[in-house]
PDB file as gemmi writes it, atoms N, CA and C in Angstrom:
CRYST1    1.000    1.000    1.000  90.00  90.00  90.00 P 1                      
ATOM      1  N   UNK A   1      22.263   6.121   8.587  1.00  0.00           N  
ATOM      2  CA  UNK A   1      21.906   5.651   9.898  1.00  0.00           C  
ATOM      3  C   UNK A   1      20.648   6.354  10.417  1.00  0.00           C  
ATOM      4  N   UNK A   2      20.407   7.605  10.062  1.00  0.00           N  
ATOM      5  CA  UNK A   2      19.168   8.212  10.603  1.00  0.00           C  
ATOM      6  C   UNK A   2      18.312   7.700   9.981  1.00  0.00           C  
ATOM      7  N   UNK A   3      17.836   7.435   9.059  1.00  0.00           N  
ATOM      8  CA  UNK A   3      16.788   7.264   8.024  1.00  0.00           C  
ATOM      9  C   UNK A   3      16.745   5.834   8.359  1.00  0.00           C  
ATOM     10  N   UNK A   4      17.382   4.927   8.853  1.00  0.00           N  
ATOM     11  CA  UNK A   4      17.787   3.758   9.518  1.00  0.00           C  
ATOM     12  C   UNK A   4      16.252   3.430  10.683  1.00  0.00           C  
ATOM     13  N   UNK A   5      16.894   4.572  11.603  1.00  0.00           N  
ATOM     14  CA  UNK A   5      16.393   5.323  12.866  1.00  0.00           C  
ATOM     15  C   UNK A   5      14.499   5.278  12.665  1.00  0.00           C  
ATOM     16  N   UNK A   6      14.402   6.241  11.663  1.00  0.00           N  
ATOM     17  CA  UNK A   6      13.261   6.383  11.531  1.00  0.00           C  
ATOM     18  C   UNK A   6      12.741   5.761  10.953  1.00  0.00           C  
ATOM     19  N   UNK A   7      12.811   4.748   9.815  1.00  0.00           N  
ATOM     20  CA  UNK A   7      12.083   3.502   9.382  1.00  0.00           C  
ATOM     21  C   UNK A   7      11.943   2.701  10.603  1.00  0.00           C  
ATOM     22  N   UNK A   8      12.580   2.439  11.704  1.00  0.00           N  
ATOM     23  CA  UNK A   8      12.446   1.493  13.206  1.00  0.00           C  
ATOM     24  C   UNK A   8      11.134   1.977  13.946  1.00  0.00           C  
ATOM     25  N   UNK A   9      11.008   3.154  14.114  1.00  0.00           N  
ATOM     26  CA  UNK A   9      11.127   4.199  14.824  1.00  0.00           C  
ATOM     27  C   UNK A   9       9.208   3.948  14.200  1.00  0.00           C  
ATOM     28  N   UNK A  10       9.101   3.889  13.226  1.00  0.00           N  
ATOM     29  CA  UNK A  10       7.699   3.870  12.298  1.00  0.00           C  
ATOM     30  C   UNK A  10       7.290   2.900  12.403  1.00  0.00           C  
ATOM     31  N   UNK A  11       8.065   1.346  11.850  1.00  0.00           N  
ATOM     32  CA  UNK A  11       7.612   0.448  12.068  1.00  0.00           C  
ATOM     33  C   UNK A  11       6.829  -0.446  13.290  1.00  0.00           C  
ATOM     34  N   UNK A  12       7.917   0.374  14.619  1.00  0.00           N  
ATOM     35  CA  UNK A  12       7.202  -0.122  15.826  1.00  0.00           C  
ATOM     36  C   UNK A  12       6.210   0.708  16.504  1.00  0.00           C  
ATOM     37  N   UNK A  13       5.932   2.312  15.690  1.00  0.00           N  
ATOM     38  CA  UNK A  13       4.549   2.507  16.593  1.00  0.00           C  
ATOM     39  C   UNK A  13       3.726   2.420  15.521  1.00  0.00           C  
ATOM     40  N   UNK A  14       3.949   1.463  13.764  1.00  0.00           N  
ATOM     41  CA  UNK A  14       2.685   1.109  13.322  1.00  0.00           C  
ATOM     42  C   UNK A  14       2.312  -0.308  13.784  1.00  0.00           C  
ATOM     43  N   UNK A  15       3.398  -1.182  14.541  1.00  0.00           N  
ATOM     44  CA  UNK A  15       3.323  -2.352  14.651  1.00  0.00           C  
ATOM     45  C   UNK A  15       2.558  -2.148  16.084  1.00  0.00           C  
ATOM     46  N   UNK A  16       2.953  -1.001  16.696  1.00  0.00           N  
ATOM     47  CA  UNK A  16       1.980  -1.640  18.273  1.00  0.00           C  
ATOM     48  C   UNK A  16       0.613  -1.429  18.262  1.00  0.00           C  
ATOM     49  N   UNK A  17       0.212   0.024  16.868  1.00  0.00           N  
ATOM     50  CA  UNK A  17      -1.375  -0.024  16.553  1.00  0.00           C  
ATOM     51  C   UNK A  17      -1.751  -1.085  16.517  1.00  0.00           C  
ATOM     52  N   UNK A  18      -1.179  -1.692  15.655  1.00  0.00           N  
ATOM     53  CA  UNK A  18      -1.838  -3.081  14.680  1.00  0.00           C  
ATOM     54  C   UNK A  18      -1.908  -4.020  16.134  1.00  0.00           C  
ATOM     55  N   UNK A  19      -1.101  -4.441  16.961  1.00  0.00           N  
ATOM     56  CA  UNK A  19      -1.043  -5.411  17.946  1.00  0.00           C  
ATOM     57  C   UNK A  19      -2.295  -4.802  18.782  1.00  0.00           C  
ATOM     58  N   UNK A  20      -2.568  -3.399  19.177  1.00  0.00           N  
ATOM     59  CA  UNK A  20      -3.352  -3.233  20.502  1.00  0.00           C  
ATOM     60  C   UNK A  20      -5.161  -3.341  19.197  1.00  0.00           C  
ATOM     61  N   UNK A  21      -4.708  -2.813  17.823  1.00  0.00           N  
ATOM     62  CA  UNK A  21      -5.790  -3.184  17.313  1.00  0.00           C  
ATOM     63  C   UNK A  21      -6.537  -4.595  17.483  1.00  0.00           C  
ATOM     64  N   UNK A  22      -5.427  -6.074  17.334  1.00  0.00           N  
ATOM     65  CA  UNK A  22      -5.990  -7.535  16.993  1.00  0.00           C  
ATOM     66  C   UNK A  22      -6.418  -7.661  18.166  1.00  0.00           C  
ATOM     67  N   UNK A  23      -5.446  -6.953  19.603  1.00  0.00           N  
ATOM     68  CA  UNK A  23      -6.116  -7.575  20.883  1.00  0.00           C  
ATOM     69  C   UNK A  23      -7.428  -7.013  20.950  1.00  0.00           C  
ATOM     70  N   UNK A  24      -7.776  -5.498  21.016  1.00  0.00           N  
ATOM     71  CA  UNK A  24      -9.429  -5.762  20.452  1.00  0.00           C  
ATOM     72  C   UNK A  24     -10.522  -6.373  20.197  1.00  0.00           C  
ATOM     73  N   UNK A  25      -9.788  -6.533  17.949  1.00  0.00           N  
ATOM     74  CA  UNK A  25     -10.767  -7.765  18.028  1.00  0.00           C  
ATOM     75  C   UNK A  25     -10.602  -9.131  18.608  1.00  0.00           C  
ATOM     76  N   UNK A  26      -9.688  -9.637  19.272  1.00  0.00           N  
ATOM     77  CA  UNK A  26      -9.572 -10.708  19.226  1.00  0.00           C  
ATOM     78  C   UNK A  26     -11.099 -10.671  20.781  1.00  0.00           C  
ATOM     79  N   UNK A  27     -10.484  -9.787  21.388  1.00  0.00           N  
ATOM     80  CA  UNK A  27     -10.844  -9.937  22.848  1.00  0.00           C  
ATOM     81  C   UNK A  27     -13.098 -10.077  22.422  1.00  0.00           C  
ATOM     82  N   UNK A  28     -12.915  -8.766  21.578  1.00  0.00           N  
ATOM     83  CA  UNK A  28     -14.253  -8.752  20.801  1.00  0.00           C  
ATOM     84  C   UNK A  28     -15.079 -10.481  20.657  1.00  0.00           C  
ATOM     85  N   UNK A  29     -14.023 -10.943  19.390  1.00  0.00           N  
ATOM     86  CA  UNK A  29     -14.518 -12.659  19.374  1.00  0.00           C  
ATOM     87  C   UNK A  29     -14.191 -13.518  20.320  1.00  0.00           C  
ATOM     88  N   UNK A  30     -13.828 -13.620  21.238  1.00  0.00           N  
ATOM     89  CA  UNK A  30     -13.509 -14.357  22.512  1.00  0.00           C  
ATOM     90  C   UNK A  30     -15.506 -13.852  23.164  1.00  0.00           C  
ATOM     91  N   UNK A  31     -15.640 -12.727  23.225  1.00  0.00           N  
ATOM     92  CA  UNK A  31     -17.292 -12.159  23.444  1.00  0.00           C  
ATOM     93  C   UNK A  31     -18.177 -13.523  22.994  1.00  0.00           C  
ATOM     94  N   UNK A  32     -17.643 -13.504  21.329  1.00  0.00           N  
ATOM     95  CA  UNK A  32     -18.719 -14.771  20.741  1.00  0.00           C  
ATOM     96  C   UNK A  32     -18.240 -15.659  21.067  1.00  0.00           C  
ATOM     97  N   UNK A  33     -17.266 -16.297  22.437  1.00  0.00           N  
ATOM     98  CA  UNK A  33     -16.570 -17.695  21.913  1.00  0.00           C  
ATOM     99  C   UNK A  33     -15.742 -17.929  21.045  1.00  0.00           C  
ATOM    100  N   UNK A  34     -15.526 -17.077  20.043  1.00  0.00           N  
ATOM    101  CA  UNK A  34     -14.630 -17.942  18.814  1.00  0.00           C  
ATOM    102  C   UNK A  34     -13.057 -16.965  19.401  1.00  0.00           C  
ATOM    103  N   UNK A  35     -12.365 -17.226  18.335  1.00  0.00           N  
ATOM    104  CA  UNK A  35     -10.928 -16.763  18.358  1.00  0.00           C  
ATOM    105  C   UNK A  35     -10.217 -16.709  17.360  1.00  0.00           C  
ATOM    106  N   UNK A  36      -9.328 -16.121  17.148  1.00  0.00           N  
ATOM    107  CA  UNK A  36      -8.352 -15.603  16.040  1.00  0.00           C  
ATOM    108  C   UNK A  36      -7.652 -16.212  15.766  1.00  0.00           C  
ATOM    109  N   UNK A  37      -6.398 -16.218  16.924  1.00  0.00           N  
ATOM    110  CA  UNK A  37      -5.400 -16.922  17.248  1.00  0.00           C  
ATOM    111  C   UNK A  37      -5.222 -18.204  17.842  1.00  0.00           C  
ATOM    112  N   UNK A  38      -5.878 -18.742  18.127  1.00  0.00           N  
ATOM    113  CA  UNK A  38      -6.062 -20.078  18.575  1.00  0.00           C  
ATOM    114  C   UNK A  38      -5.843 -19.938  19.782  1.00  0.00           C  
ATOM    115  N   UNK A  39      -6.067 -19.307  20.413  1.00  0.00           N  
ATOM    116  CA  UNK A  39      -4.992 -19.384  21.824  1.00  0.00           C  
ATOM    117  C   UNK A  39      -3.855 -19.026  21.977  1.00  0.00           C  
ATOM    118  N   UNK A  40      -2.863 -18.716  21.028  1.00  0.00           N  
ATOM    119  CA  UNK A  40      -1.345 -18.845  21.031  1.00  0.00           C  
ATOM    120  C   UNK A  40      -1.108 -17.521  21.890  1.00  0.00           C  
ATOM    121  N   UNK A  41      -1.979 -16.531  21.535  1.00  0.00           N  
ATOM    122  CA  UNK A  41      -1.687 -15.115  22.439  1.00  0.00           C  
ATOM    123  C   UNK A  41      -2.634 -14.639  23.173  1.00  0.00           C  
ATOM    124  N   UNK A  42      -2.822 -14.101  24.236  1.00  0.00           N  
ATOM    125  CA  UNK A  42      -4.299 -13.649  24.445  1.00  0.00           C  
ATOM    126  C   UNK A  42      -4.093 -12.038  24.415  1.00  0.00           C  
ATOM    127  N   UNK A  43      -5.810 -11.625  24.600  1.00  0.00           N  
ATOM    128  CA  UNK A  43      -5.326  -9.762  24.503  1.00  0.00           C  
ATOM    129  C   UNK A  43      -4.612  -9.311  25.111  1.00  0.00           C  
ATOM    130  N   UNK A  44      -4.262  -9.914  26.362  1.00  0.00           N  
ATOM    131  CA  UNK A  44      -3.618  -9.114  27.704  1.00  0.00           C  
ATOM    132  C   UNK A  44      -2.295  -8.811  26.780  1.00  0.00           C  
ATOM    133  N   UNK A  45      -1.834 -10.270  26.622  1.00  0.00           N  
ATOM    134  CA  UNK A  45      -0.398 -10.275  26.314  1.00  0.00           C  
ATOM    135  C   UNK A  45       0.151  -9.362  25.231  1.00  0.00           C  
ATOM    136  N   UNK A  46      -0.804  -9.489  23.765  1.00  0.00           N  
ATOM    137  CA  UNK A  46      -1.044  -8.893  22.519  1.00  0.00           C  
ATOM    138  C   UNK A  46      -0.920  -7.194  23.349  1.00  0.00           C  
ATOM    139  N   UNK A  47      -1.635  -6.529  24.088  1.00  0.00           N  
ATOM    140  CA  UNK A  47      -1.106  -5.570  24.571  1.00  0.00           C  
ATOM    141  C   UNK A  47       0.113  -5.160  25.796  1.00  0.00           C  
ATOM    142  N   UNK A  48       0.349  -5.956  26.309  1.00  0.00           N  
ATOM    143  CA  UNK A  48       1.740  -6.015  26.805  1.00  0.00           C  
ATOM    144  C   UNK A  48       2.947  -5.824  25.499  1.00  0.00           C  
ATOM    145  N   UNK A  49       2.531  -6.661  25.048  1.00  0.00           N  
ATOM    146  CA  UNK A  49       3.939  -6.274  23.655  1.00  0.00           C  
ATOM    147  C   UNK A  49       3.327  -4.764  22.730  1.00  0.00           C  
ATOM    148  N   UNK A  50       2.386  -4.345  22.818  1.00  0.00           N  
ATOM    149  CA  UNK A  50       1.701  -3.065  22.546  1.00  0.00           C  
ATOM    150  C   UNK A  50       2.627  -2.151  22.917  1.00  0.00           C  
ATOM    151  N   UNK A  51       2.438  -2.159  24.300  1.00  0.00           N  
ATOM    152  CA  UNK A  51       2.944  -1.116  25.158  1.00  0.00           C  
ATOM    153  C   UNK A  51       4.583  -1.325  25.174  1.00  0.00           C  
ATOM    154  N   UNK A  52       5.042  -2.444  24.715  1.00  0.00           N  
ATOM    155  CA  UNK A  52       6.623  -2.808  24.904  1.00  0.00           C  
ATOM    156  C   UNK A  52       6.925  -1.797  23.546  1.00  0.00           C  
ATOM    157  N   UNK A  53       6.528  -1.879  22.663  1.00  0.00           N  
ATOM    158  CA  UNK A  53       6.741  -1.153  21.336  1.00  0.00           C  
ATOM    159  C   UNK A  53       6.766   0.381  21.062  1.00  0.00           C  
ATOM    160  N   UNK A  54       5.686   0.559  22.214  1.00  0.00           N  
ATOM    161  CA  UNK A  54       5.260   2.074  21.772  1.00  0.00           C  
ATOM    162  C   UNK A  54       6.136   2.576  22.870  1.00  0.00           C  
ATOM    163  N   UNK A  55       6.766   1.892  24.000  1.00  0.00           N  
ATOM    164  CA  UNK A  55       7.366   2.829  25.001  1.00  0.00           C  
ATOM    165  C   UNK A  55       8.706   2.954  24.202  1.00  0.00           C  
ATOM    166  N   UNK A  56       9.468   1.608  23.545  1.00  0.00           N  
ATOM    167  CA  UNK A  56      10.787   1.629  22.738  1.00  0.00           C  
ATOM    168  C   UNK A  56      10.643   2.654  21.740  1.00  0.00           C  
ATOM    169  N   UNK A  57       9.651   3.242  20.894  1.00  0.00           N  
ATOM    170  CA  UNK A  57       9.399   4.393  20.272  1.00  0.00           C  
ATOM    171  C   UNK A  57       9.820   5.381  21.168  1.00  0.00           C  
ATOM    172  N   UNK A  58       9.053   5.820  22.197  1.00  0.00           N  
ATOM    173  CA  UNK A  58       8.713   7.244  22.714  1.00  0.00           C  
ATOM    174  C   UNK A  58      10.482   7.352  22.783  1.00  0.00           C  
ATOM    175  N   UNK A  59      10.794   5.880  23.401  1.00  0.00           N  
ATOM    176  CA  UNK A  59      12.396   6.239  24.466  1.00  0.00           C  
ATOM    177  C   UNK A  59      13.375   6.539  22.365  1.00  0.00           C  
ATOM    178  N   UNK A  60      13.239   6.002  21.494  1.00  0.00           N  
ATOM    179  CA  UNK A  60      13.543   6.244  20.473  1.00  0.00           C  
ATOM    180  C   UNK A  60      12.955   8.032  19.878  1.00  0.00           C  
ATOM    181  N   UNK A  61      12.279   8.256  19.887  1.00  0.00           N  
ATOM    182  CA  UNK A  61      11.792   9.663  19.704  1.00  0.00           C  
ATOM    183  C   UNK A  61      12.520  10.590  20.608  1.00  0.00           C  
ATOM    184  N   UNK A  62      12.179  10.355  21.900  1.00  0.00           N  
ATOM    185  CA  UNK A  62      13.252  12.054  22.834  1.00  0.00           C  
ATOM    186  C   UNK A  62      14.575  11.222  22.509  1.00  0.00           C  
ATOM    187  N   UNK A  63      15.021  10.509  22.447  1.00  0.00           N  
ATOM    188  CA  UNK A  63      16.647  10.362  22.164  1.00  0.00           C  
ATOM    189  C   UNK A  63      16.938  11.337  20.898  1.00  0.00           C  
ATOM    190  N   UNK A  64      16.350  11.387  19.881  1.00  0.00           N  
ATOM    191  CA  UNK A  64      16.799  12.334  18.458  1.00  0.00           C  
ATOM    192  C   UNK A  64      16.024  13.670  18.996  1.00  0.00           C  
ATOM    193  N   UNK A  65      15.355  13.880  19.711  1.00  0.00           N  
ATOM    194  CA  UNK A  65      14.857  15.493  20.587  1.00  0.00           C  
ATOM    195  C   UNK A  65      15.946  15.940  21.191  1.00  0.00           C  
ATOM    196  N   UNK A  66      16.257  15.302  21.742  1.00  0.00           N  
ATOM    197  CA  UNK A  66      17.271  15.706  22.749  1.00  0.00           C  
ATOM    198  C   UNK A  66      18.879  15.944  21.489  1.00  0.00           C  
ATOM    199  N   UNK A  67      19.318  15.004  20.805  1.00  0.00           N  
ATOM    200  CA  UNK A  67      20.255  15.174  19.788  1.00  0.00           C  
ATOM    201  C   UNK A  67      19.932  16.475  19.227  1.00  0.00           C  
ATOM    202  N   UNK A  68      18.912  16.553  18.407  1.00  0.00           N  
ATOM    203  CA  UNK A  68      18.535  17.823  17.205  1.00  0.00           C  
ATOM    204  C   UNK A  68      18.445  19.563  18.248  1.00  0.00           C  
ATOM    205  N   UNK A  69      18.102  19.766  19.901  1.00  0.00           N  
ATOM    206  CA  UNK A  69      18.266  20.581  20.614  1.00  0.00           C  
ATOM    207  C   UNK A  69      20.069  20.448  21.050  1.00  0.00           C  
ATOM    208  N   UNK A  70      20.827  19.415  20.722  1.00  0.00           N  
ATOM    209  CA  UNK A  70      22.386  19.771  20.318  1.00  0.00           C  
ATOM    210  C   UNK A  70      22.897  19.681  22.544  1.00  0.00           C  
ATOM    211  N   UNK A  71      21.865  18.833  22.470  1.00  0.00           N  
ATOM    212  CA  UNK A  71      22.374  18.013  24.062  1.00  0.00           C  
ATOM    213  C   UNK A  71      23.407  16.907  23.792  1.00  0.00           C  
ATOM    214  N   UNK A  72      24.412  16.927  24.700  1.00  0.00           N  
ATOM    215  CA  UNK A  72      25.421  15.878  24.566  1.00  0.00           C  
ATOM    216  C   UNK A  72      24.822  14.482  24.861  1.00  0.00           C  
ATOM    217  N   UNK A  73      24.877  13.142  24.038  1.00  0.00           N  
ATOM    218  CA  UNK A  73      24.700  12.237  24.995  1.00  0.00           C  
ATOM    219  C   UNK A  73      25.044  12.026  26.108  1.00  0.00           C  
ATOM    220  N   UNK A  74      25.196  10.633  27.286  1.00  0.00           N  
ATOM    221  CA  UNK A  74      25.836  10.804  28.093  1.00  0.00           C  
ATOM    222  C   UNK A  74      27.355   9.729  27.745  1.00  0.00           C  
ATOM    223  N   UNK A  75      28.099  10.082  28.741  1.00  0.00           N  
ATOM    224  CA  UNK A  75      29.163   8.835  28.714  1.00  0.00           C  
ATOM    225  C   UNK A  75      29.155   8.063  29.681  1.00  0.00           C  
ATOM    226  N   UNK A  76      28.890   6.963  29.112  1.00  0.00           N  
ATOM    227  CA  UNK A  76      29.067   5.770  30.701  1.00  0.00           C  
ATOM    228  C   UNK A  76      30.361   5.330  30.776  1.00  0.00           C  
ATOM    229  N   UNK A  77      31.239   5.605  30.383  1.00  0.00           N  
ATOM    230  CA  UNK A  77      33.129   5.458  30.477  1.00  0.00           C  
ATOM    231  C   UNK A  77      33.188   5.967  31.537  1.00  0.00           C  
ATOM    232  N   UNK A  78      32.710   6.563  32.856  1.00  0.00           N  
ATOM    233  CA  UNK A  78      32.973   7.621  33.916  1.00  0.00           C  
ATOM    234  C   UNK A  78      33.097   6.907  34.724  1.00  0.00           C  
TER     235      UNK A  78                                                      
END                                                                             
């Protein structure tokens, strides 16, 4: 399950590079007129899901900080 964890954990802050990278170029060739994507996404959005990825990381990262310093989760049964 950990190793689970951290393949997720990798995939989505190499996946939000790659997303805040295309909005870039995309935004770049939109400069010349042309486009990537046809329209289907624009940069804004392409970085909105950026930032959706890399925050689900960070909140994925202090969750196993907080575990490995031997903090209790919490219980919501209360």
């Amino acid at each position: 399950m950990k190793t689970l964890e951290i393949i997720v954990r990798r995939l989505f802050f190499s996946g939000s590079f790659a997303l805040a990278a295309l909005a870039v170029l995309e935004k770049i060739m939109n400069v010349f007129h042309l486009t990537l994507l046809k329209g289907y996404f624009t940069p804004i959005r392409l970085l909105e899901f950026s930032a959706i990825g890399l925050l689900f990381t960070i909140v994925m990262q202090l969750h196993q900080i907080r575990i490995a310093l031997g903090g209790k989760t919490p219980e919501f049964s209360k």
